[in-house]
C-alpha positions in Angstrom: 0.0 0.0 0.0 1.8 3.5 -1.0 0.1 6.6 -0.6 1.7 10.4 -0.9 1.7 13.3 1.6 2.4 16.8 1.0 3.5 18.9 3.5 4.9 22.5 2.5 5.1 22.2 -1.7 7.2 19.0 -1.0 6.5 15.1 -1.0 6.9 12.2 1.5 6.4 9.0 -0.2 5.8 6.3 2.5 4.8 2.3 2.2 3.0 1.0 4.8 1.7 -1.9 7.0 -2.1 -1.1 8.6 -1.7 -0.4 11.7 -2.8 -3.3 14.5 -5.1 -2.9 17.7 -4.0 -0.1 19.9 -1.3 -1.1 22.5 -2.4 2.1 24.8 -5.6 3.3 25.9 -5.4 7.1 26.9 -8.3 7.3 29.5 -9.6 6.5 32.8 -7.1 7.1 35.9 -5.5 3.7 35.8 -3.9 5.0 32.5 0.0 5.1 32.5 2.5 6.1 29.5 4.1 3.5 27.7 8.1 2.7 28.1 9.5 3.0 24.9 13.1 2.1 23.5 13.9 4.8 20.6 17.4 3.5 19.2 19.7 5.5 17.2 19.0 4.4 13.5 21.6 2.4 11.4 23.3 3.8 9.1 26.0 3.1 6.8 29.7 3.0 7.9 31.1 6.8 6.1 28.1 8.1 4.8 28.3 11.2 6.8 24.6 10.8 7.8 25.7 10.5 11.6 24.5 14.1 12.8 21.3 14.2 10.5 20.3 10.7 11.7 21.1 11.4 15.3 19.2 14.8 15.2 16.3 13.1 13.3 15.6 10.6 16.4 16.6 13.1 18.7 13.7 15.2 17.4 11.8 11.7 17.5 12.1 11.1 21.1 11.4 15.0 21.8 7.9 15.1 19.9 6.9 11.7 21.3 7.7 12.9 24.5 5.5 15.8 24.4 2.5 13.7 23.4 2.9 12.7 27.0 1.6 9.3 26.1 5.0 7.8 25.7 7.4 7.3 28.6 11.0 7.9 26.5 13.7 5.6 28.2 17.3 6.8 28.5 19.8 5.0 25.3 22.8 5.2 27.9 20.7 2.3 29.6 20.4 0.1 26.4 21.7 -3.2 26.5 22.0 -3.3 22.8 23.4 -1.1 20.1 21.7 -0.8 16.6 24.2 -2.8 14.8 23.5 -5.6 17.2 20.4 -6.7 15.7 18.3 -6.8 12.6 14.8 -5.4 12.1 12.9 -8.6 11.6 10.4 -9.5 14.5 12.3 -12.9 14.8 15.3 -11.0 15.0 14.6 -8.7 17.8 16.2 -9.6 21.1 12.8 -8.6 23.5 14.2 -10.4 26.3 16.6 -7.6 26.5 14.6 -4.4 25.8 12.2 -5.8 28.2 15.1 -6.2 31.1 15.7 -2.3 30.5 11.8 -1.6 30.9 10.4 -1.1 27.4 7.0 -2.5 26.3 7.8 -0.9 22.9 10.5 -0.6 20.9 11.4 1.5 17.8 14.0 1.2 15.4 15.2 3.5 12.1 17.2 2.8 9.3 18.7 5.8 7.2 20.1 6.4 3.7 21.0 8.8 1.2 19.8 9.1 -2.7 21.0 11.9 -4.3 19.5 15.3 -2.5 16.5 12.4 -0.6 16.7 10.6 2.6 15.1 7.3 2.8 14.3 6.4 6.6 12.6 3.2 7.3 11.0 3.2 10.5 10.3 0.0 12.5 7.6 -0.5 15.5 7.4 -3.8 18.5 5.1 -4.3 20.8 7.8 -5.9 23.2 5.1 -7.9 25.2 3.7 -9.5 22.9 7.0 -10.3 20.8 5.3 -8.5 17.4 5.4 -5.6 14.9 3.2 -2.9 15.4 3.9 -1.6 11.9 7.0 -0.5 9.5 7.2 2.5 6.9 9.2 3.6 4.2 9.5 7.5 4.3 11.2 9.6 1.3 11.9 13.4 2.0 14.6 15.8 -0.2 17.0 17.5 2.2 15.6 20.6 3.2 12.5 18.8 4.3 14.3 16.3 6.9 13.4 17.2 10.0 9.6 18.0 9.1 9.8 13.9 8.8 10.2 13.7 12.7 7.0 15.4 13.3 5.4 13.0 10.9 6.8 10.1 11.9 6.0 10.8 15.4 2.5 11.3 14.8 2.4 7.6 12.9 4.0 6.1 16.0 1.3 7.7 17.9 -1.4 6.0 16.0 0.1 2.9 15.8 0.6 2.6 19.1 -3.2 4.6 20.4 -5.1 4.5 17.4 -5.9 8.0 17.5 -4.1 11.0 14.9 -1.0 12.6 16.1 -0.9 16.4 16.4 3.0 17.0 16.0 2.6 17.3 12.5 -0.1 20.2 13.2 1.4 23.8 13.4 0.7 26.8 16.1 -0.3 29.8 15.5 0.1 33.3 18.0 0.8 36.4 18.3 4.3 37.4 19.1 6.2 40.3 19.9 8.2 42.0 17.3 9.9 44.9 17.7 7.5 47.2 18.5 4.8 45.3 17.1 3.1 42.3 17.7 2.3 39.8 14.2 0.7 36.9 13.5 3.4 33.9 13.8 3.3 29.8 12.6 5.4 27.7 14.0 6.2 24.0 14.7 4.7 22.2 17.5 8.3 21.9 19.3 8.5 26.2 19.1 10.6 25.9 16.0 10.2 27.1 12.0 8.8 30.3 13.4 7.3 32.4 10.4 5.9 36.1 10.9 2.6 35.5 8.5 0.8 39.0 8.9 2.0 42.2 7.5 1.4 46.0 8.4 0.0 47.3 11.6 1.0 47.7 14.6 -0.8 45.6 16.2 -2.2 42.4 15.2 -4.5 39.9 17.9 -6.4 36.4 18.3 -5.8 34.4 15.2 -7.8 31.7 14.7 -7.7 29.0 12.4 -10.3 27.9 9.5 -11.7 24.4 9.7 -9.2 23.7 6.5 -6.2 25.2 8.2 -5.2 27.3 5.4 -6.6 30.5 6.7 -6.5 32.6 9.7 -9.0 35.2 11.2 -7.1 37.7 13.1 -8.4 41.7 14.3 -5.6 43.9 13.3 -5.3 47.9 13.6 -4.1 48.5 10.0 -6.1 51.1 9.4 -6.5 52.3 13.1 -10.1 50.4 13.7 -9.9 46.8 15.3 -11.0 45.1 11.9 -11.5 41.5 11.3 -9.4 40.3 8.6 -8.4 36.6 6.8 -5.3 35.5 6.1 -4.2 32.9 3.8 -1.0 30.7 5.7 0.6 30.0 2.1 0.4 33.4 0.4 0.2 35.6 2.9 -1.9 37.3 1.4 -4.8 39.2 3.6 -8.2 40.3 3.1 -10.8 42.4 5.5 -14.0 41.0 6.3 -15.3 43.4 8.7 -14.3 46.6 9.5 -17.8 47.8 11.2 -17.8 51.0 13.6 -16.0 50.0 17.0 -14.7 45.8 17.8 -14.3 43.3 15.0 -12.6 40.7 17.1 -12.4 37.7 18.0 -13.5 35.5 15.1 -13.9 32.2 14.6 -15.3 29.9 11.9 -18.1 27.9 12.5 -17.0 24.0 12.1 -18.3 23.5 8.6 -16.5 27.2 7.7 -19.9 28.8 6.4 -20.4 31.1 9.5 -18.1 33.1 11.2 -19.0 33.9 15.0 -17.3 37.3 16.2 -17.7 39.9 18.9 -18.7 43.8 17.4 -19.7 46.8 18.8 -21.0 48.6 16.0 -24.5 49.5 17.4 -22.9 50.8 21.4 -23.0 47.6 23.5 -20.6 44.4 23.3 -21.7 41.6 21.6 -21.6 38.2 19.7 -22.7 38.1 16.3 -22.7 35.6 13.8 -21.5 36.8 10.5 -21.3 35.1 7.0 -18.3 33.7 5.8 -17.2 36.9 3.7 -18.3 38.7 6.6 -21.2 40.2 5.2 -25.2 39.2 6.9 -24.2 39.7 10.7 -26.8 38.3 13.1 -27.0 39.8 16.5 -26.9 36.2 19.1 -26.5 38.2 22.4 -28.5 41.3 23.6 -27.9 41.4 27.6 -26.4 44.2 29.9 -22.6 43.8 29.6 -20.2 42.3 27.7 -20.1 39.8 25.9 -17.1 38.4 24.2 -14.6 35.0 23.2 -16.6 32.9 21.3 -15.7 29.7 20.8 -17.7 26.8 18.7 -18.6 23.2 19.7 -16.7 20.8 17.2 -20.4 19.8 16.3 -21.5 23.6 15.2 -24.7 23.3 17.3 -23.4 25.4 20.5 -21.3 28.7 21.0 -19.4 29.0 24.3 -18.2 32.8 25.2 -17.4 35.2 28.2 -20.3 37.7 29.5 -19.9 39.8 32.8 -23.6 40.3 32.6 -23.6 38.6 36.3 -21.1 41.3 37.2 -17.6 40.0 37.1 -16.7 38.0 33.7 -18.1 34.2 33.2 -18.2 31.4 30.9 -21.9 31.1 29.2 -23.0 28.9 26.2 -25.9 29.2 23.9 -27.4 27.5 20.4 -25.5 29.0 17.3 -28.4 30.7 16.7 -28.5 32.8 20.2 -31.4 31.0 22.1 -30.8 28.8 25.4 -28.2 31.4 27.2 -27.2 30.0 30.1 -24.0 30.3 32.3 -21.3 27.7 33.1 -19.3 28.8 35.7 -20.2 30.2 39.4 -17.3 30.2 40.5 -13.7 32.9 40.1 -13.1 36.1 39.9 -12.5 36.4 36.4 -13.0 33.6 33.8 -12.0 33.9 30.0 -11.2 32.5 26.8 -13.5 29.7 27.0 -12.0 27.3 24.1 -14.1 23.7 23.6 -12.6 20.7 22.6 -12.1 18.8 19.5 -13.9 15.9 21.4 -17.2 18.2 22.4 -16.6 17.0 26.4 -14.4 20.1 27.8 -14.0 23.4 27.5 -10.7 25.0 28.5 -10.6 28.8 30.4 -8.9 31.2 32.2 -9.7 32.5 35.3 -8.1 34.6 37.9 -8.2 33.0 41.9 -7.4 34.0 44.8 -4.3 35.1 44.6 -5.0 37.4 41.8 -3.1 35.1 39.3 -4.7 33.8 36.0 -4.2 29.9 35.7 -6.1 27.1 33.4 -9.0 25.4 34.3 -10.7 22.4 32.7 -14.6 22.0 32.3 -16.9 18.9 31.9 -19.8 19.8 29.7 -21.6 17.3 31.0 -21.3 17.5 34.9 -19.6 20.9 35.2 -16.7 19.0 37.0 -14.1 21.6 36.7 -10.4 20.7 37.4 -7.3 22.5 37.5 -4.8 22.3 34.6 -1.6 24.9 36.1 -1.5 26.3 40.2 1.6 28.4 41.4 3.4 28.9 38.4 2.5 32.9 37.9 0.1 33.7 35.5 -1.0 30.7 33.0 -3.5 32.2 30.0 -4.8 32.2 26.6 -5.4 28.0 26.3 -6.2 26.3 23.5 -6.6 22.3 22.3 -4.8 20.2 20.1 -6.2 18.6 17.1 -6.8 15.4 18.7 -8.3 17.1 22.1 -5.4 15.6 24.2 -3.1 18.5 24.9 -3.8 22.5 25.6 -1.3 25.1 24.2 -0.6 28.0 26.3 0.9 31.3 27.6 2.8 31.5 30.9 5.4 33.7 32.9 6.1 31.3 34.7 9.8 31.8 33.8 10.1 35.4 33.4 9.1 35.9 29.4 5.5 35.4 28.1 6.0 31.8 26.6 4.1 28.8 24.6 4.1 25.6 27.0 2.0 22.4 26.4 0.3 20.1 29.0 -1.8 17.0 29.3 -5.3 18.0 30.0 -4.6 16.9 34.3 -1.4 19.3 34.2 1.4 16.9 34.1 3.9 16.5 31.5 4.3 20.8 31.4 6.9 22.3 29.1 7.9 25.2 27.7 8.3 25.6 23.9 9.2 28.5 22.6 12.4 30.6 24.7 12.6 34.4 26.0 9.9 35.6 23.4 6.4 37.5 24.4 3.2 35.6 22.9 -0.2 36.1 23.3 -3.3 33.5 22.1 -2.0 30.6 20.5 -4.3 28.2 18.5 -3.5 24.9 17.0 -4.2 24.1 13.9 -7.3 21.7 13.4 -6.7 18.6 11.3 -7.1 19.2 7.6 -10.9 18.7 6.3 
């Protein structure tokens, strides 16, 4: 079976196996991540491939690491080296990956053809002493270390039967100069790109259902306007620049609608706009503000912030403005309500007791609400991955406003992006 990919005007050719029963189930409190054995990949003796093939796997362990389904075991504890065994499953010494702790084990093979690296990738299930699947992966040079991301998300399939989101890019709003732009970057913090152009100040992207456009409010032309931006030209276009606030849009789930907070007749409110921003529909109508929508993945609901109650809370309502009601009683000051991929949670802000803004995870169902970040300065601005299993965020935690990711109970935290200042990252949805 051969199929092609193309990511960024270039092409991955891959054969594969079909990937077996999933070895991990990622639910329920009993679940634990999976020790996995990443080996070094074999290479040929002078080929000068050492560095590349080293950084490659490097970059492996890194993105599968993140995913914080895997637990990545230390090489320096291996018992065997790459060139010690072959890459058939009757060939694989399990008796000694399992005495170093691995219920998995993954193996590369790298060559050179020309200007395009061939990596063949190899996946056990050390337990049960079989393959979990093997791939053939074909990239030119200047598209090498896009393969880890891609690679990385295959192994997480293979091994949960669920999409990988390492391959899927972030966008935010960083700091440059004296301006702040619309940015794209890698999931690991690297590749950044500056995507937006003029103004001096540029806020909340959000990605179409597609992933090939972002809405983003900009001050071009001295109004907070809503404008669209296509990732691959760069090219921009304004879809709303109505008296007062154009901000904060978002594209309904089947791209047709575009829900958006305007000001245009005195009051603060959600409207629902067409998807050239003409034909806006008032949804909200209430003392206050009202602000941050955010769509269920279904299309059916709209989550967004109103402090009609007085201080700022999460509320939801029908994509067509009936059935308001609020979600959260409780702190000081909630925002950025974001739902999930999955349609079960909805990630916010909120500011507690101590006057510091941390993330906070919601139930839609029974309202649970759990913690995400405590004691680590101000945490803001979440937003989920693809796949609904990790939240991208902006902390001080270290001094600079930063990008960190974290599982959706708060472990596994890290920082991804160094020293920069970023505001409202958003993860690019999986391509419709």
């Amino acid at each position: 079976m051969k199929r092609i990919i193309t990511l960024i005007c270039f092409g991955l050719l891959l054969s594969t196996t079909a990937f077996a029963n999933p070895l991990i189930r990622v639910e329920g409190a009993s679940f634990k991540p999976l020790p996995i054995a990443v080996t070094d990949a074999q290479i040929s003796k002078n080929s000068g491939l050492k560095k590349t093939a080293n950084e490659l796997v490097e970059r492996i362990r890194q993105d599968l690491d993140f995913t914080g389904v895997f637990q990545i075991l230390d090489p320096k504890g291996f018992l065997i080296t790459p060139d010690q065994e072959s890459f058939g499953v009757k060939d694989i010494q399990y008796e000694s990956w399992r005495n170093v702790g691995a219920d998995a084990l993954l193996k590369f093979s790298m060559s050179r053809q020309g200007d395009v690296y061939v990596v063949d990738v190899y996946a056990y299930d050390v337990g049960t002493q079989k393959s979990r699947f093997k791939r053939n992966y074909k990239a030119p040079s200047k598209m090498i270390f896009k393969l880890a991301h891609l690679i990385s998300d295959d192994v997480f399939e293979a091994f949960t039967g669920e999409k990988g989101v390492m391959s899927q890019p972030i966008a935010a709003i960083k700091r440059v100069g004296k301006t702040k732009h619309v940015v794209q970057m890698d999931v690991d913090g690297q590749k950044i790109k500056q995507l937006s152009k003029g103004g001096r100040l540029n806020l909340l992207p959000s990605y179409a259902p597609n992933a090939k456009k972002i809405l983003y409010t900009s001050y071009r032309y001295d109004n907070p306007d809503l404008f669209e931006l296509d990732v691959a030209t760069r090219k921009y276009k304004r879809l709303s620049a109505r008296p007062g606030l154009n901000t904060g849009g978002v594209f309904s789930p089947d791209g047709s609608q575009i829900a958006v907070t305007l000001s245009m007749k005195g009051n603060t409110d959600i409207y629902l706009l067409s998807a050239d921003g003409k034909d806006a529909k008032r949804l909200t109508d209430a003392w206050g503000i009202d602000t941050s929508p955010s769509w269920s993945p279904d299309g059916s609901k709209i989550a967004f912030v109103s402090s009609r109650s007085g201080n700022p809370h999460i509320f939801v309502m029908d994509k067509d403005g009936s059935n308001q009601k609020r979600l959260t009683f409780k702190g000081k000051y909630n925002q950025t309500p974001r739902w999930s991929p999955r349609g079960t949670h909805i990630v916010f802000s909120a500011r507690d007791e101590r006057n510091k803004y941390d993330i906070f995870l919601m139930d839609v169902r029974s309202s649970v609400i759990t913690r995400i970040t405590q004691d680590q300065s101000n945490n803001e601005d979440p937003a989920f991955a693809a796949n609904g299993r990790l939240v991208v965020f902006t902390s001080t935690r270290d001094g600079a406003r930063d990008l960190y990711l974290s599982n959706l109970d708060g472990s596994h935290q890290r920082r991804i992006t160094q020293g920069g200042f970023y505001w409202t990252p958003t993860w690019a949805p999986f391509q419709q």
